[in-house]
LODRENRO-881209 format. One record per residue: residue number from 1; residue in one letter; y negated, x negated, z negated of N, C-alpha, C, O, CB in turn. Coordinates in steps of 0.001 Angstrom, whole numbers, plus 524288, in hexadecimal, padded with zeros to 5 digits. Atoms other than C-alpha are relative to their C-alpha. Glycine has a CB too. Layout:
BEGIN
NUM  A  Y  X  Z  Y  X  Z  Y  X  Z  Y  X  Z  Y  X  Z
...
This chain:
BEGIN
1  X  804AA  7FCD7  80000  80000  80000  80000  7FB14  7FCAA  80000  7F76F  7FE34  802BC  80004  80399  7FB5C
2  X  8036A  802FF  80010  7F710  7F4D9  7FCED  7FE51  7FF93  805E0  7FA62  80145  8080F  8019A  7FB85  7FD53
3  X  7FFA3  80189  7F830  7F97E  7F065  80C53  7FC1A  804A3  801CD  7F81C  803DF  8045F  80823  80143  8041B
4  X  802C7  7FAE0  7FCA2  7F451  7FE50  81005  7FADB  7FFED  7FF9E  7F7AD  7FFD3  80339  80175  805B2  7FE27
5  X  806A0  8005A  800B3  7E768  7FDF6  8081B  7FD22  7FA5F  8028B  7F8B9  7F9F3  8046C  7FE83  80006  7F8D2
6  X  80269  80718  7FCF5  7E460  7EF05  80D56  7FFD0  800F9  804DC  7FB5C  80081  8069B  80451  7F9C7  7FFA5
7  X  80073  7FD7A  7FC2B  7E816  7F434  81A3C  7FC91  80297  802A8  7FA56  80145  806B4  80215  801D1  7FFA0
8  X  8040E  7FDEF  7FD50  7E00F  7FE31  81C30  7FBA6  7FFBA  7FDFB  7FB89  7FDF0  7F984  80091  8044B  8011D
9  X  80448  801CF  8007A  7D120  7FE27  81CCC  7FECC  8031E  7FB1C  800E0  8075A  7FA2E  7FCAE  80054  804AF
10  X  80178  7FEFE  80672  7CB2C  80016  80E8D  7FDD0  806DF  801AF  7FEDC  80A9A  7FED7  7F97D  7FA63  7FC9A
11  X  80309  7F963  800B8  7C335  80DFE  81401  80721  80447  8008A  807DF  8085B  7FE1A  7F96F  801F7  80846
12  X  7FC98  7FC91  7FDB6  7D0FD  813A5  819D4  804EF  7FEC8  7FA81  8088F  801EF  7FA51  801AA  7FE22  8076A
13  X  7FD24  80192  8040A  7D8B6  80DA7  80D4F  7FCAA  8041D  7FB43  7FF46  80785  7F918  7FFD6  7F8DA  7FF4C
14  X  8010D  7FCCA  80257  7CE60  81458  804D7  800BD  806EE  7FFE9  800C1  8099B  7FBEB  7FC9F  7FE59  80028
15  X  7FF58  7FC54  7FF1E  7D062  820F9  80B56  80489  802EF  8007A  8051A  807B6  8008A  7FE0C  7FFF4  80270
16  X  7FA71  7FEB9  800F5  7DE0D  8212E  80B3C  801E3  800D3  7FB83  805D9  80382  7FB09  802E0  7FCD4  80190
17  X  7FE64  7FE76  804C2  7DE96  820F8  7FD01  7FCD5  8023D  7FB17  7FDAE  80291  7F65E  8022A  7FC3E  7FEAF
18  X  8021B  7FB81  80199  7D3E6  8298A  7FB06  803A0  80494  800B8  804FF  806B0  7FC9F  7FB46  800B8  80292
19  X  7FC6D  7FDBF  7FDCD  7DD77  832E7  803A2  8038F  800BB  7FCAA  803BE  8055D  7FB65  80178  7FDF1  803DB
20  X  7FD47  800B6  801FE  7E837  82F1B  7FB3E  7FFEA  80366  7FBD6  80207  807A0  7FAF0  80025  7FC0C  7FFC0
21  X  7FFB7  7FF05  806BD  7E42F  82F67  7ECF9  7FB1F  8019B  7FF90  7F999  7FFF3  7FB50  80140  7FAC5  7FBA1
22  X  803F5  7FD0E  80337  7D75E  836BD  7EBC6  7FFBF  80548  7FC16  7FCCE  806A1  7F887  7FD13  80102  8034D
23  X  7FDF1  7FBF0  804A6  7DD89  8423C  7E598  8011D  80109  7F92D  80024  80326  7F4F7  803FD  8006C  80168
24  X  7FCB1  802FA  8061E  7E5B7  83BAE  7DCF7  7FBB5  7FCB6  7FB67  7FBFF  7FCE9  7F69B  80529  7F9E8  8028A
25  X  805E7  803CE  8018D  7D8E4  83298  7D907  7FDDA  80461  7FDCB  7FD19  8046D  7F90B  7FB8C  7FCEA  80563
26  X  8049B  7FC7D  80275  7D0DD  83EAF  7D763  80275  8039A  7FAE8  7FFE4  805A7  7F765  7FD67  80472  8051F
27  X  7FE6C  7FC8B  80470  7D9C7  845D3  7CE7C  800C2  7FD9A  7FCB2  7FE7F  7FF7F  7F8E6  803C8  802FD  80038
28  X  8011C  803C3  80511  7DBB0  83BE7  7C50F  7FC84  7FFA1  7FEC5  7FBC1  800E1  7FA30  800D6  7FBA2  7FFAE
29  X  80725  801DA  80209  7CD39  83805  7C47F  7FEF1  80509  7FDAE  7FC94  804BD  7F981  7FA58  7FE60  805C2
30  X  8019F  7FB86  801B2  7CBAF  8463B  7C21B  8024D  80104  7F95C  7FFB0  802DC  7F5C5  80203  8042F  80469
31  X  7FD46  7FD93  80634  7D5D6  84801  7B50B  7FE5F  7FAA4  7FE43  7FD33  7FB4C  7F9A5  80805  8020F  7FF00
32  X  8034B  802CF  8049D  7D024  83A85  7AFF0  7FAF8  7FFB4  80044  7F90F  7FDA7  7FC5C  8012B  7FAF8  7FF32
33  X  80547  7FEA5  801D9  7C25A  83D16  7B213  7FE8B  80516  7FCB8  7FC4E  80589  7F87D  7FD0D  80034  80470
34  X  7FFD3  7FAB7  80329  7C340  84B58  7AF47  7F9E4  80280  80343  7F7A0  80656  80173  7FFA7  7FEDB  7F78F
35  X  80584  8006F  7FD6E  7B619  84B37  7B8DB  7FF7F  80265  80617  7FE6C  7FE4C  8085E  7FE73  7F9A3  8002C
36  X  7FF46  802E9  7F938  7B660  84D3C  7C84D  7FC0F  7FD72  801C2  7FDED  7F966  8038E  800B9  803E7  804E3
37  X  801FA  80336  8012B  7AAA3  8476E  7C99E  7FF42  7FC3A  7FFCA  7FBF7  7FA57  802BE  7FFD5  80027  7FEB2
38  X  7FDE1  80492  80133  7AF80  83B0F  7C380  803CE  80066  801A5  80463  7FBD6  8030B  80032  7FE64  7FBB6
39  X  7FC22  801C3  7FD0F  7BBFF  83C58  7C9A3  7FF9B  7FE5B  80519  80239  7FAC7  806F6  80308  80302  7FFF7
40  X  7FE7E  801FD  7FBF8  7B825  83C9E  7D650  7FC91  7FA08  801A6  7FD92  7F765  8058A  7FF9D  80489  803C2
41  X  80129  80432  7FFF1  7AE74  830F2  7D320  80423  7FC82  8005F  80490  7F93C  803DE  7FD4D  7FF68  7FCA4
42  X  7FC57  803BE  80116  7BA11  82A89  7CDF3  803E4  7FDAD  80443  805CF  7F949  804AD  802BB  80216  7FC2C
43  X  7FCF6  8003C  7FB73  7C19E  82D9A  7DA8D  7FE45  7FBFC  80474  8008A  7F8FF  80775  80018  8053B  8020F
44  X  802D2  804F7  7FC3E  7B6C4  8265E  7E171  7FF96  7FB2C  7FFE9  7FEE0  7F885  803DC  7FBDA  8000F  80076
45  X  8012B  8040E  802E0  7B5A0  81B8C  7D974  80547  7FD10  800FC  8052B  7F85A  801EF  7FE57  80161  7FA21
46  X  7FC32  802A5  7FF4E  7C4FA  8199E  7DAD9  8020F  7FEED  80455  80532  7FB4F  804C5  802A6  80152  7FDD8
47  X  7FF7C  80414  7FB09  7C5B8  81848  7E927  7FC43  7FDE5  80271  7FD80  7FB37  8063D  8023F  801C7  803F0
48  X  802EC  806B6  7FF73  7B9AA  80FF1  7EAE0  8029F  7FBC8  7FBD3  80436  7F7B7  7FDD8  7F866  80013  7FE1B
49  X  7FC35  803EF  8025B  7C073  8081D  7E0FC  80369  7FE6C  803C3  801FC  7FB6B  8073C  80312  801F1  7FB85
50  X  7FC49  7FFDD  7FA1B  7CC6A  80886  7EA58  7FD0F  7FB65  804AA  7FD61  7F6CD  8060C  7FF8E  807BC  80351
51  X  80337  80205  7F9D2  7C452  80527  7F5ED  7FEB2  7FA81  7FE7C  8002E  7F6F8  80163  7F95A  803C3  80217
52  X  80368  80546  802D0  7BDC8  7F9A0  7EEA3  804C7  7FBC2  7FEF8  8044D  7F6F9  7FF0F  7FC75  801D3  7F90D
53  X  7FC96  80435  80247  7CC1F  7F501  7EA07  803C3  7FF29  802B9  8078F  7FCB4  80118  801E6  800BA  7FB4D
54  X  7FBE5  7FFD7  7FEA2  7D37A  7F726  7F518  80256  7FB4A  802B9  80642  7FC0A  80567  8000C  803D4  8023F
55  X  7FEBC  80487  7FEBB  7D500  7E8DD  7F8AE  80312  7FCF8  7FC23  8068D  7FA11  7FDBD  7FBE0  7FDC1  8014F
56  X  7FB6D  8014C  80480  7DB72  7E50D  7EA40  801AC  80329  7FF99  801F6  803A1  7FAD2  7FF7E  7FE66  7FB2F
57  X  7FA77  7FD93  7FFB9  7E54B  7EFAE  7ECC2  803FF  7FDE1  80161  8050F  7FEAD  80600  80066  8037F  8029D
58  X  7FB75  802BA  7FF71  7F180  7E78A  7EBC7  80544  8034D  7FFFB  8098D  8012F  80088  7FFFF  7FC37  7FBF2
59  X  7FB89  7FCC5  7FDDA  7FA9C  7F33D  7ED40  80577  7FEC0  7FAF2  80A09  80023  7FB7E  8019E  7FD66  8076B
60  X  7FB94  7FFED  805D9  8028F  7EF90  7DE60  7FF29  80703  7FF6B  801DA  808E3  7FBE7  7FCDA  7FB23  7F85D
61  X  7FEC9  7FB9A  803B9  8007B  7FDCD  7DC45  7FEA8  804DC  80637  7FC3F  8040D  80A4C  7FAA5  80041  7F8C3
62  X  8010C  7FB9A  7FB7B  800D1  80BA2  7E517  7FAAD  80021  80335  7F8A9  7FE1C  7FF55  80045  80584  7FD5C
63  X  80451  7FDB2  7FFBE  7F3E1  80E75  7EB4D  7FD58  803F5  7FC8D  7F8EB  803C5  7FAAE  80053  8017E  803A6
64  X  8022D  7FBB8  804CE  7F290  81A37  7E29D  80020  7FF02  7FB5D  7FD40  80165  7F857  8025D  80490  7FF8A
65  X  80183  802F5  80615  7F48E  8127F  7D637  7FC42  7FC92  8009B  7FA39  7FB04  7FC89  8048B  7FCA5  7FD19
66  X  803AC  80394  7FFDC  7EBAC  809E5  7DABC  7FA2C  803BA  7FF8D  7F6CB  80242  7FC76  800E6  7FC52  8057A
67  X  8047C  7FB98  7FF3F  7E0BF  81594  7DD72  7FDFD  8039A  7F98F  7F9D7  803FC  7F729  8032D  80516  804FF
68  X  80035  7FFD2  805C4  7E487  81B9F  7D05A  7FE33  7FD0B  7FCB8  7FAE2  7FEF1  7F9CC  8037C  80040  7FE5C
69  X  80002  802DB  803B5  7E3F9  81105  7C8BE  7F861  7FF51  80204  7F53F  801B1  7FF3F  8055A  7FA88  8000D
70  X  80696  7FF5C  7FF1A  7D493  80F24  7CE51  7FE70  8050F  7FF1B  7F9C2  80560  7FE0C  7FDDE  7FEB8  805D1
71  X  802A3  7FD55  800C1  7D31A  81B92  7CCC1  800B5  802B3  7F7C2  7FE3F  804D1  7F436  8011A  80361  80560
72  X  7FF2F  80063  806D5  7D753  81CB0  7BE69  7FCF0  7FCCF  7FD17  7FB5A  7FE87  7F8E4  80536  7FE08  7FE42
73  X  8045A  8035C  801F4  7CE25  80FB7  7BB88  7FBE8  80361  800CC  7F9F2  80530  7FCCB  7FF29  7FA8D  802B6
74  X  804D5  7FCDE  7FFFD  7C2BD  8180C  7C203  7FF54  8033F  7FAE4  7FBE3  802E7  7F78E  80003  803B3  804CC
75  X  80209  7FAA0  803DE  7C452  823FC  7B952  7FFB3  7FEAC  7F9E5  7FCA8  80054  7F690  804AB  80573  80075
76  X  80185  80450  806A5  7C710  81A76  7AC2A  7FAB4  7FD53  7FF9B  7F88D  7FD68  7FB4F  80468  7F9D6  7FF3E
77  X  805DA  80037  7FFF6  7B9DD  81582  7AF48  7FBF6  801E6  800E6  7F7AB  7FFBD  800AC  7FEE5  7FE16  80153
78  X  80237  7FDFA  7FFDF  7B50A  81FFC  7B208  7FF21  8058C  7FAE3  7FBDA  80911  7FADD  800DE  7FFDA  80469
79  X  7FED6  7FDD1  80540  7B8DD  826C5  7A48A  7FE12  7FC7E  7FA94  7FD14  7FD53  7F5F3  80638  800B0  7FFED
80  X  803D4  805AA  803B9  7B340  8198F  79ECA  7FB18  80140  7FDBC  7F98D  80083  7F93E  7FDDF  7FAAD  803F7
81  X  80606  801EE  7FF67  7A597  81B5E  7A1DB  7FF37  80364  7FB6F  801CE  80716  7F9C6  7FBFD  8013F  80613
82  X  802A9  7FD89  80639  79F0F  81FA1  795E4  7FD29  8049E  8017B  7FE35  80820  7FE5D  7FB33  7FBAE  7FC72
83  X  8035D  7FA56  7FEED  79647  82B18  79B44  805B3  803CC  800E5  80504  807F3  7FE92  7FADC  7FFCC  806D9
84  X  7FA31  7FC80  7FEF9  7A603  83243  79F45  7FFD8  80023  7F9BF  801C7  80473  7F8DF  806AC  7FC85  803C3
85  X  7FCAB  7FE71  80393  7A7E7  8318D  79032  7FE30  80663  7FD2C  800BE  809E5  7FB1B  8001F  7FB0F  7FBE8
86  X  80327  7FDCA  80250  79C0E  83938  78C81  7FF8B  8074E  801FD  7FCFB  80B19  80084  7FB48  7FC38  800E6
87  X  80137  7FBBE  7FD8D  79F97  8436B  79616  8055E  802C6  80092  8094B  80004  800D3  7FD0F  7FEDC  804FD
88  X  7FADD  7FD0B  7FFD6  7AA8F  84F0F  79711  800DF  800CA  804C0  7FDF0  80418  806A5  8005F  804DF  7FD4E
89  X  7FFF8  801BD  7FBBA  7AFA7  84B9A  7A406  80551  8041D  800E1  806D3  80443  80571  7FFFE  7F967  8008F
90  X  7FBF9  7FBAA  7FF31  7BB07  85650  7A31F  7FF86  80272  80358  7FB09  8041D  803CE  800AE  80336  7FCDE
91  X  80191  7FA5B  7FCB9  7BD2F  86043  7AE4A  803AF  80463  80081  80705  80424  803F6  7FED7  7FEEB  805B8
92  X  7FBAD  7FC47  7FEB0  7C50A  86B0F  7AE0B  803B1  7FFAA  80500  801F9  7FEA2  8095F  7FD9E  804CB  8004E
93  X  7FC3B  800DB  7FDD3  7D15A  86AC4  7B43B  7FF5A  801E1  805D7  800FA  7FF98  809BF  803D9  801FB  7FD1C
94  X  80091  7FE04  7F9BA  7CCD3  87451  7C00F  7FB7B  7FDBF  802DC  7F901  80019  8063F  7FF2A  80657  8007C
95  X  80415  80393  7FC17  7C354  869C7  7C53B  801B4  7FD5B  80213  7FF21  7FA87  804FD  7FC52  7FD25  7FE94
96  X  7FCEC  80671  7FEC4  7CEC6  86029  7C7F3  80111  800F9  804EA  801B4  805BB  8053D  80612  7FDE0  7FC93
97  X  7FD9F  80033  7FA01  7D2B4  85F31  7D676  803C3  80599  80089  807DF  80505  7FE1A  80456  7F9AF  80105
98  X  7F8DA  7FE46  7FDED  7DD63  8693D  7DA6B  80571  7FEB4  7FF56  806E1  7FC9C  8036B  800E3  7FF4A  80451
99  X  7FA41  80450  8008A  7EABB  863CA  7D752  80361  80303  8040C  80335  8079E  8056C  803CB  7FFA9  7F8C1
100  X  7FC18  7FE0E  7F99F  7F4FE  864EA  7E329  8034D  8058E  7FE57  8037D  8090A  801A5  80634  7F9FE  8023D
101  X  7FE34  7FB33  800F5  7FCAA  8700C  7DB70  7FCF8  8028C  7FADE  7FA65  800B8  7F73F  805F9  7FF8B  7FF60
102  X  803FF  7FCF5  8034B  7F789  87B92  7D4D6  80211  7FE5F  7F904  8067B  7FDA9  7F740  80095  807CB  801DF
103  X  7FD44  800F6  802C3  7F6B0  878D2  7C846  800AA  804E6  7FB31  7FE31  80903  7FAE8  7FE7C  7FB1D  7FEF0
104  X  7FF51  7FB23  80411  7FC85  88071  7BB99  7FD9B  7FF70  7FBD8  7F9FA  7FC4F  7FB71  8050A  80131  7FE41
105  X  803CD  7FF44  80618  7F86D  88467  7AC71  8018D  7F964  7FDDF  7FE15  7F6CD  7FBC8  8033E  8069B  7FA1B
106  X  7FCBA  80297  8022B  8024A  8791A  7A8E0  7FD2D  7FC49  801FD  7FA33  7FAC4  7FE89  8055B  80098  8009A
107  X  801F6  80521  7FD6E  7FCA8  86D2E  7B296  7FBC6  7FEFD  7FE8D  7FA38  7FA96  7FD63  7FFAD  7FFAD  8052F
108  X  8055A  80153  80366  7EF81  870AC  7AD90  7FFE8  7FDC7  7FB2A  7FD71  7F9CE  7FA0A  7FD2F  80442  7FEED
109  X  7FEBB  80191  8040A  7F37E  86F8D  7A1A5  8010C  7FAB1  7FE8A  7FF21  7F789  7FB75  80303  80255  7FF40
110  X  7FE1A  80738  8003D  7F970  86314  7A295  7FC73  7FB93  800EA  7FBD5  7F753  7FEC0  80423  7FE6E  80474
111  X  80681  80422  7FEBD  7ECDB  85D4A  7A95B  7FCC6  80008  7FB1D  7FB76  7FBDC  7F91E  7FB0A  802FC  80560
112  X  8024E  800A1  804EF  7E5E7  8617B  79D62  8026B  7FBAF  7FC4C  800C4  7F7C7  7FA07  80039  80508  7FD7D
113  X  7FCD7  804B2  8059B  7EF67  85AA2  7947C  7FE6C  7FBEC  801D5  7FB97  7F95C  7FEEA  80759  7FF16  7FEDA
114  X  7FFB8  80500  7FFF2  7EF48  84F41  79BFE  7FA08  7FDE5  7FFD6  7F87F  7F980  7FEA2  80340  7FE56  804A9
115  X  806B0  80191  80077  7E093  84EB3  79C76  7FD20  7FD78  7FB30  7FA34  7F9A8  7FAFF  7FCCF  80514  8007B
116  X  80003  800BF  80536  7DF4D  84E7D  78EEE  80444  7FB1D  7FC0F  80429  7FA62  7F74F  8010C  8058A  7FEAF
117  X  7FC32  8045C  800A8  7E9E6  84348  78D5D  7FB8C  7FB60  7FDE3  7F6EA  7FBEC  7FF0F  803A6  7FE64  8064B
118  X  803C3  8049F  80097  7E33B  83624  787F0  8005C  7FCA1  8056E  80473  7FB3F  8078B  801B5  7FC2E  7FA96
119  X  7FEBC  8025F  7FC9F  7DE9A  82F30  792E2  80379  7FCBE  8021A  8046C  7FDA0  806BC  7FDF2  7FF10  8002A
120  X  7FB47  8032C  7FECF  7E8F5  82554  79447  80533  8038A  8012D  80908  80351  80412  8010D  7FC31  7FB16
121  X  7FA2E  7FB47  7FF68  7F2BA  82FA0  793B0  7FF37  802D0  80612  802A7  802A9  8096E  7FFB5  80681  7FA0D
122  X  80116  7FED3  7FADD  7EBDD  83619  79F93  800E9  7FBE9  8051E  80256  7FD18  8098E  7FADC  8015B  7FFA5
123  X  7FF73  8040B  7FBA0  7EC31  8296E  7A739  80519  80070  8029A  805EA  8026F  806E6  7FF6A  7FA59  7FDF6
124  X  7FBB5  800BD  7FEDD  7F8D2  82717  7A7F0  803FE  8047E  80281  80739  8035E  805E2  80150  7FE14  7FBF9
125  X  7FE05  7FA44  7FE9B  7FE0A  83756  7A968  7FBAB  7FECB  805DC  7FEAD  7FDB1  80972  7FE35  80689  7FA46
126  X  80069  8000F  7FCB2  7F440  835F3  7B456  8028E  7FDDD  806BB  802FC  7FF3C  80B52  7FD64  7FF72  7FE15
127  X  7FEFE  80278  7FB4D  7F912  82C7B  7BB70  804D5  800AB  80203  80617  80108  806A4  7FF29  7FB28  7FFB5
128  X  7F9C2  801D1  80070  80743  82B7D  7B883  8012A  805D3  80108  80227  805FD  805BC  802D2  7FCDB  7F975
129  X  8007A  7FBCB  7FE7F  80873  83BBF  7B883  7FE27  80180  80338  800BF  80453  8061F  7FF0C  801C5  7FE10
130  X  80146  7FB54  7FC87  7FEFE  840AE  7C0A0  7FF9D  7FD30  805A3  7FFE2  7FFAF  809BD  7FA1B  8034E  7FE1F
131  X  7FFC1  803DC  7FABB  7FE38  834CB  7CB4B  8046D  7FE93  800F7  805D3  7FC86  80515  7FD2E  7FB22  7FFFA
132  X  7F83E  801BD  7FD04  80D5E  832AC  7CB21  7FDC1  7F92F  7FE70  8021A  7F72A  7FECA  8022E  801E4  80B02
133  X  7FF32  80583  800BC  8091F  822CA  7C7C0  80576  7FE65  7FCCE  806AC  80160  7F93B  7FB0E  7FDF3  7FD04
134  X  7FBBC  8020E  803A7  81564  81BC3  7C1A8  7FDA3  7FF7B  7FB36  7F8EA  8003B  7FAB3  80284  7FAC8  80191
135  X  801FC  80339  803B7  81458  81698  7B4F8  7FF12  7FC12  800C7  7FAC9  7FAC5  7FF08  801ED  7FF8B  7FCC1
136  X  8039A  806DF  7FF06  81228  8088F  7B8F0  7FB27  7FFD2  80384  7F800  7FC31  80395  80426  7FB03  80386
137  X  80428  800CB  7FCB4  808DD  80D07  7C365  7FA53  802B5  7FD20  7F5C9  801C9  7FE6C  801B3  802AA  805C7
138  X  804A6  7FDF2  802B0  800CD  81612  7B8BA  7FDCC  7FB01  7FCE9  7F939  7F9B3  7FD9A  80180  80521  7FC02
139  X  7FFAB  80538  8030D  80275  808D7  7AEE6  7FB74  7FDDF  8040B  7F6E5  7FE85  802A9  806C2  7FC53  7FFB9
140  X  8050D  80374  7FE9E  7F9F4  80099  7B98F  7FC25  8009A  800B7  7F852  7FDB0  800A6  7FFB5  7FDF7  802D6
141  X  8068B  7FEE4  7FDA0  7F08C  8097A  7BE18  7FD66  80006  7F9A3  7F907  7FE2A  7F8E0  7FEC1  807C0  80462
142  X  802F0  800B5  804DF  7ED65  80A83  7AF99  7FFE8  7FAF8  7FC9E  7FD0D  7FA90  7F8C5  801AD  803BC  7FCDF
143  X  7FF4D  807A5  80327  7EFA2  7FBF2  7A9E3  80228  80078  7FCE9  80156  7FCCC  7F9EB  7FB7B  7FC18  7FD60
144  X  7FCA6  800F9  803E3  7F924  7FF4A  7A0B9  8070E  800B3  7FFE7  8089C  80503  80158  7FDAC  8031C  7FC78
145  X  7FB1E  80035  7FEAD  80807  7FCF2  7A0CE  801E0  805B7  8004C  7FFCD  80972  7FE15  802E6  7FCA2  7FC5E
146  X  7FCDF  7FAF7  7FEAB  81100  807C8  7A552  802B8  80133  7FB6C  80354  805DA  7FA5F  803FD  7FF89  804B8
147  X  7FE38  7FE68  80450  817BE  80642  798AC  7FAA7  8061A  7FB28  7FB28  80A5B  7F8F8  8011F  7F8E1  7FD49
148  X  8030B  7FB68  803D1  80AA4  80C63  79130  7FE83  80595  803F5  7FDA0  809BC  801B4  7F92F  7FCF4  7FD35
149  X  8005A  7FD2F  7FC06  808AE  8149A  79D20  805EC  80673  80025  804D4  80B08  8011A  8005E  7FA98  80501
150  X  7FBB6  7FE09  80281  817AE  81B2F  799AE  7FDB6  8036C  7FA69  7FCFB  8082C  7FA8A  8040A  7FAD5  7FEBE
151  X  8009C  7FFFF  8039E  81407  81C03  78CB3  7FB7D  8053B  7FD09  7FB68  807D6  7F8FF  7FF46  7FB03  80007
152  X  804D5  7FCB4  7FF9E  806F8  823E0  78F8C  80063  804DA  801FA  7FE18  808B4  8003C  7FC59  7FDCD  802D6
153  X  7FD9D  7FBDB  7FE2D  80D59  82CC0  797E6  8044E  80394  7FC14  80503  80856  7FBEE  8026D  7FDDA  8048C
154  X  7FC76  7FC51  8057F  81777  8301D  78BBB  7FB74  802B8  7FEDA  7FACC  8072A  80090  802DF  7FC49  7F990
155  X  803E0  7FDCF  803FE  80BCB  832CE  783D8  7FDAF  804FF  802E2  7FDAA  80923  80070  7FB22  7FB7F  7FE4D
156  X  80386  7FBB5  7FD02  8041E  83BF1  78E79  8042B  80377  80016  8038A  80712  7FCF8  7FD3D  7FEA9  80626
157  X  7FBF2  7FC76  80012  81138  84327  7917B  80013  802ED  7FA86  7FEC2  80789  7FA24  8051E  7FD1D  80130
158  X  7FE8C  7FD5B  806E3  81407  8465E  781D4  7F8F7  803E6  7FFBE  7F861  808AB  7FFE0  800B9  7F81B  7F89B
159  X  804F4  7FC74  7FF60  80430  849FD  781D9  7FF70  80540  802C6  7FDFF  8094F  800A2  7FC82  7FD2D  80271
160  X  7FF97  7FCC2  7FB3F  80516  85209  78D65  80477  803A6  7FC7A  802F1  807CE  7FA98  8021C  7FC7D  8068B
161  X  7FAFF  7FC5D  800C2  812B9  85805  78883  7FDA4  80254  7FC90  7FC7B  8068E  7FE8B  805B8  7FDF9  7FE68
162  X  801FA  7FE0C  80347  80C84  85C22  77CAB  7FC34  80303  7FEF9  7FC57  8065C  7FB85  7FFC1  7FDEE  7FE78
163  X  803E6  7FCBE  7FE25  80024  8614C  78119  803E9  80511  803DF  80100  808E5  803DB  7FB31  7FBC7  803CF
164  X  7FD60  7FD48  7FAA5  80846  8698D  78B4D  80318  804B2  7FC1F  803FE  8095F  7FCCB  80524  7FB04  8048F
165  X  7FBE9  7FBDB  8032E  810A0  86E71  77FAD  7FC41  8037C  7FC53  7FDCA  8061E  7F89B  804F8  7FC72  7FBBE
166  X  802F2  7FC82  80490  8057C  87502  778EC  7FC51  7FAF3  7FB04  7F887  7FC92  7F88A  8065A  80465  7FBF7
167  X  801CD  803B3  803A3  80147  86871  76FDE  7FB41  7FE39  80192  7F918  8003E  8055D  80360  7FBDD  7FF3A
168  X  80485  8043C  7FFE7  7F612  85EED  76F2A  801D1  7FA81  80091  8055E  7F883  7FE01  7FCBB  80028  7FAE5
169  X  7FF8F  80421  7FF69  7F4A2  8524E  7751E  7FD8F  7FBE7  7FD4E  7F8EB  7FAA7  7FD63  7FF8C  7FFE8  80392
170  X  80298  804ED  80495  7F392  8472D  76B3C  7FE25  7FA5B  8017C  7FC7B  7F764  7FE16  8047B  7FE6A  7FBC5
């Protein structure tokens, strides 16, 4: 895959994986900003990034882990900035994109829970759940071994299970 992006010319390489992964990009940016707004800044921000990096793309990792993983730095620095803390950046659930199937009382539900997860807990259910990433491929895009990556995913599951059963998430 590396070969492909080196290959072709940086505008027709950018546009191919706008094409690709802008969806996927925008709906994430959306459940960790909680903004659109700022998501679709974020969206912008992560393929000019892209564009800017697509010459140290050495092809160790998918294209779309590679896109993710920039676009997961964007929205962590963009949850940084100190004016985001001061502000309730939440949006109700019926602002989010469309999702490909309709969804039910139950899926909503579950988005809530997971929303409300401690961030780290969200990271990882994002990626590894809702992006299909492996565990070793969620582990790099986030810098931490697949072992704590496992480990995090127990914890969100039991959270999740528990919220789901009527309880509170601790």
């Amino acid at each position: 895959m590396a070969e492909k992006l080196h290959t072709e010319s940086r505008e027709n390489a950018l546009q191919r994986l706008m094409e690709q992964y802008e969806i996927p990009v925008h709906r994430m940016c959306l459940v960790y900003l909680r903004d659109k707004e700022l998501a679709r800044d974020a969206v912008q921000e992560t393929f000019l990034k892209a564009y800017l990096g697509l010459e140290k793309f050495r092809g160790e990792s998918s294209e779309k882990t590679w896109i993710m993983r920039i676009a997961v730095n964007v929205c962590h620095d963009m949850r940084r900035d100190r004016w985001l803390r001061f502000v309730d950046r939440r949006i109700p659930l019926d602002k989010l994109p469309e999702p490909a199937v309709t969804a039910d009382y139950s899926l909503t539900e579950l988005t809530l829970d997971i929303m409300r997860l401690p961030k780290k807990y969200i990271d990882v259910v994002m990626l590894h759940d809702y992006q299909g990433f492996t565990v070793r491929e969620t582990g790099k895009m986030l810098g931490i071994p697949h072992q704590t990556v496992i480990s995090r995913l127990k914890k969100a599951h039991h959270l999740l299970q528990i919220s789901l059963e009527g309880g509170t998430q601790t």
